[in-house]
N, C-alpha and C positions, 0 to 999 in steps of 0.2 A: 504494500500500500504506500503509495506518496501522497504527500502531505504537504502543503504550504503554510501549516500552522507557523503562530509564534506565542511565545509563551506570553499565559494572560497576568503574568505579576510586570515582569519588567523589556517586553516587545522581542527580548530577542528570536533570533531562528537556530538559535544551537542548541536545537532539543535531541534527545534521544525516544526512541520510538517502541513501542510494546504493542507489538498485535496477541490479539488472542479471540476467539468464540466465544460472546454473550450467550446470556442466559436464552435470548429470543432465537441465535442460531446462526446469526447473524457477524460479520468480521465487525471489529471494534478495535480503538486502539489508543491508548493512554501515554503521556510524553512525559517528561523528565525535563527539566531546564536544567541544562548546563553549566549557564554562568549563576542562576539566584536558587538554583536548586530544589522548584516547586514540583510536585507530580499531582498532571491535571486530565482529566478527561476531554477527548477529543472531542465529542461531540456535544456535550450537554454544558460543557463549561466547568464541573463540577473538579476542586482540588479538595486533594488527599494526603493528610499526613500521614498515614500509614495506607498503603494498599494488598490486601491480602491477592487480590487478582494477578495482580503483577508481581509478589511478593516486593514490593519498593517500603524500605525500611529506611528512613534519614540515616544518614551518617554522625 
């Protein structure tokens, strides 16, 4: 999947990328900002401090 996101805390495009199969069956896919370090959902907007789907754990 390509993507033209940019991350929704501080604009940049140096995200990293996590596909995987929603619950609906459906491809989906959650980012990681690079430079401020948020993980956000691609389509709904919604960010996550901790993501069990993607296992994404802060550092």
């Amino acid at each position: 999947m390509i993507c033209s996101c940019r991350c929704m805390n501080c604009k940049s495009s140096n995200l990293e990328y996590k596909e995987f199969l929603a619950e609906d069956g459906f491809q989906d896919i959650h980012h990681t900002c690079k430079n401020c370090g948020i993980h956000f959902n691609h389509l709904d907007g919604e960010q996550f401090g901790i993501c069990k789907i993607c296992n994404f754990y802060p550092k």
